[in-house]
mmCIF file of the C-alpha atoms, coordinates in Angstrom:
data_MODEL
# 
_entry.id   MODEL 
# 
loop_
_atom_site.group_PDB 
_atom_site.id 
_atom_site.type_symbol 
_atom_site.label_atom_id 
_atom_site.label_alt_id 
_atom_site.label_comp_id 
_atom_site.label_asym_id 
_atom_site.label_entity_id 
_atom_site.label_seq_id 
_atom_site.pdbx_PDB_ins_code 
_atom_site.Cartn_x 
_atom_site.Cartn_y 
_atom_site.Cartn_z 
_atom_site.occupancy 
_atom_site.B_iso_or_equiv 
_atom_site.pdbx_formal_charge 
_atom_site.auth_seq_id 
_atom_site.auth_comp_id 
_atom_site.auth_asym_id 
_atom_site.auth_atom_id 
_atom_site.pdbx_PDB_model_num 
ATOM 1  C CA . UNK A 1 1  ? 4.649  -75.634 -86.154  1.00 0.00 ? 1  UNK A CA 1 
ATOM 2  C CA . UNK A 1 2  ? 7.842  -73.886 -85.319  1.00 0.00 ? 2  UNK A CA 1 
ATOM 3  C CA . UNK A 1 3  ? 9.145  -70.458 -86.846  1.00 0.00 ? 3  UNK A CA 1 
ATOM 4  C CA . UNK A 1 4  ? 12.338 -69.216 -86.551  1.00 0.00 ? 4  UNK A CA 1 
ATOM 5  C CA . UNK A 1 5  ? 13.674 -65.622 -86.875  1.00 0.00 ? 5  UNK A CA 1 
ATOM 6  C CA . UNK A 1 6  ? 15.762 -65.599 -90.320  1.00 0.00 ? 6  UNK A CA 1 
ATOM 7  C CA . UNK A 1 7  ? 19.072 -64.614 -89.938  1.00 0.00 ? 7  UNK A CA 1 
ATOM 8  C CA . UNK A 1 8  ? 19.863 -61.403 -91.925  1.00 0.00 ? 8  UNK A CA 1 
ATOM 9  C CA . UNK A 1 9  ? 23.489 -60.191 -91.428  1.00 0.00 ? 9  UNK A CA 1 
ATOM 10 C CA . UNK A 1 10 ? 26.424 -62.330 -90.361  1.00 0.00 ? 10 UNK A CA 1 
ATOM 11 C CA . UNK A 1 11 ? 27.341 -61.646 -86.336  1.00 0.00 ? 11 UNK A CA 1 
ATOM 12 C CA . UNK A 1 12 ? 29.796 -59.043 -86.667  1.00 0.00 ? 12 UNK A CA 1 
ATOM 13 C CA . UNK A 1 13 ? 32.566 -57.895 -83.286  1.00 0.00 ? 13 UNK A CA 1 
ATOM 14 C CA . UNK A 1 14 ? 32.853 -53.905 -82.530  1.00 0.00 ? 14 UNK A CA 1 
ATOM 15 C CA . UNK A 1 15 ? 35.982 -54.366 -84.021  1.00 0.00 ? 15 UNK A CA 1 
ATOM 16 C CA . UNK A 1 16 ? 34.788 -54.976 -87.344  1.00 0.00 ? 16 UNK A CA 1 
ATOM 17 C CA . UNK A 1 17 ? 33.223 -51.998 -87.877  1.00 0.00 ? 17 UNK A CA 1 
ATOM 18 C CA . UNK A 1 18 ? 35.168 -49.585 -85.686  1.00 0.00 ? 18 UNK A CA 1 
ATOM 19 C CA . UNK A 1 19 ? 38.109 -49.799 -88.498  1.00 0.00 ? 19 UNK A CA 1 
ATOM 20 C CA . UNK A 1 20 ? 36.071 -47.004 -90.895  1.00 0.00 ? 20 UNK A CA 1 
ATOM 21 C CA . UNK A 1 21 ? 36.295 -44.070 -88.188  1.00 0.00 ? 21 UNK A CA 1 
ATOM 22 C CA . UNK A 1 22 ? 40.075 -44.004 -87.879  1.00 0.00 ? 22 UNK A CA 1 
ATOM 23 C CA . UNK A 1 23 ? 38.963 -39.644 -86.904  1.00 0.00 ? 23 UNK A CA 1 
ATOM 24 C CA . UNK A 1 24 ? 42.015 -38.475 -85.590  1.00 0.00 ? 24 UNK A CA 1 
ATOM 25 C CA . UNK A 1 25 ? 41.424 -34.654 -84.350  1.00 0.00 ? 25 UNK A CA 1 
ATOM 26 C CA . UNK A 1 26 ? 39.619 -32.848 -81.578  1.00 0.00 ? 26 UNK A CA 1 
ATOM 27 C CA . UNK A 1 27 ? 36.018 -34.165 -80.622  1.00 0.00 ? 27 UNK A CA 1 
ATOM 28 C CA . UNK A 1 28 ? 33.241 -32.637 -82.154  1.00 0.00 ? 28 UNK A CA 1 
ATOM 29 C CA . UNK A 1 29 ? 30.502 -30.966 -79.724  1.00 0.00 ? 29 UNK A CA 1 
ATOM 30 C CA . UNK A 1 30 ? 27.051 -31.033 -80.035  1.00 0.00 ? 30 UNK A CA 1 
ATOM 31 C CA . UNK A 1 31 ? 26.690 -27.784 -81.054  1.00 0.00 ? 31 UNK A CA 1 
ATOM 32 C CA . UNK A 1 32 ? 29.166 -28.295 -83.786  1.00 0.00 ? 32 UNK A CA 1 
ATOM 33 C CA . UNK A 1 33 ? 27.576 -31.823 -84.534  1.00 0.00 ? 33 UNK A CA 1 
ATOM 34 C CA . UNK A 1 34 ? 23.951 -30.057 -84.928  1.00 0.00 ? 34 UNK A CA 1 
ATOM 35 C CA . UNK A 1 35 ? 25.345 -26.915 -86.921  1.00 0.00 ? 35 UNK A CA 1 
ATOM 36 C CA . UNK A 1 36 ? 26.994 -29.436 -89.430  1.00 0.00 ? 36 UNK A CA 1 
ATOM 37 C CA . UNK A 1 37 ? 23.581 -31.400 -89.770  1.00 0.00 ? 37 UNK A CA 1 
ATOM 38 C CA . UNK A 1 38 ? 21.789 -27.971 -90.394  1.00 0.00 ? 38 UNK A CA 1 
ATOM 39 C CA . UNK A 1 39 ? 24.252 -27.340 -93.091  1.00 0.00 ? 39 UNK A CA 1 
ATOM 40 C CA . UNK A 1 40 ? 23.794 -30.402 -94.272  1.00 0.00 ? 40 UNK A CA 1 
ATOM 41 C CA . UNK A 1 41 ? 20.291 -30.242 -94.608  1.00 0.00 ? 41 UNK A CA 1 
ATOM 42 C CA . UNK A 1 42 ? 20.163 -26.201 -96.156  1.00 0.00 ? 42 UNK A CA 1 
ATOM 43 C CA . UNK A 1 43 ? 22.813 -27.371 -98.671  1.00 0.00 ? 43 UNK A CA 1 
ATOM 44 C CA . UNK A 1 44 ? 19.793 -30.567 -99.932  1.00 0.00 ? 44 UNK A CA 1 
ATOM 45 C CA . UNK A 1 45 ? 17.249 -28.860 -99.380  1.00 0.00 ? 45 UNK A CA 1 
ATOM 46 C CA . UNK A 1 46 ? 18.673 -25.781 -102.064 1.00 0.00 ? 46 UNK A CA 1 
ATOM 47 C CA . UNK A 1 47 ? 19.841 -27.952 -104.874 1.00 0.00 ? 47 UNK A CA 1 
# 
């Protein structure tokens, strides 16, 4: 008997999916990347 892995999603290139984050601006730090997730979170978590 032979099994074979099921292929789920077509093979995609970096290309393809680099095309949605067209960010033009200043790179984000970590800091500013973690105190955007915090706010994030405060804003769900108070609805």
């Amino acid at each position: 008997m032979s099994i074979k892995p099921k292929k789920v999603f077509p093979v995609t290139q970096l290309s393809d999916v680099t095309q949605c984050s067209k960010y033009i601006g200043k790179a984000k730090t970590i800091q500013e990347m973690d105190q955007a997730i915090a706010h994030g979170i405060e804003q769900l978590w108070n609805q």
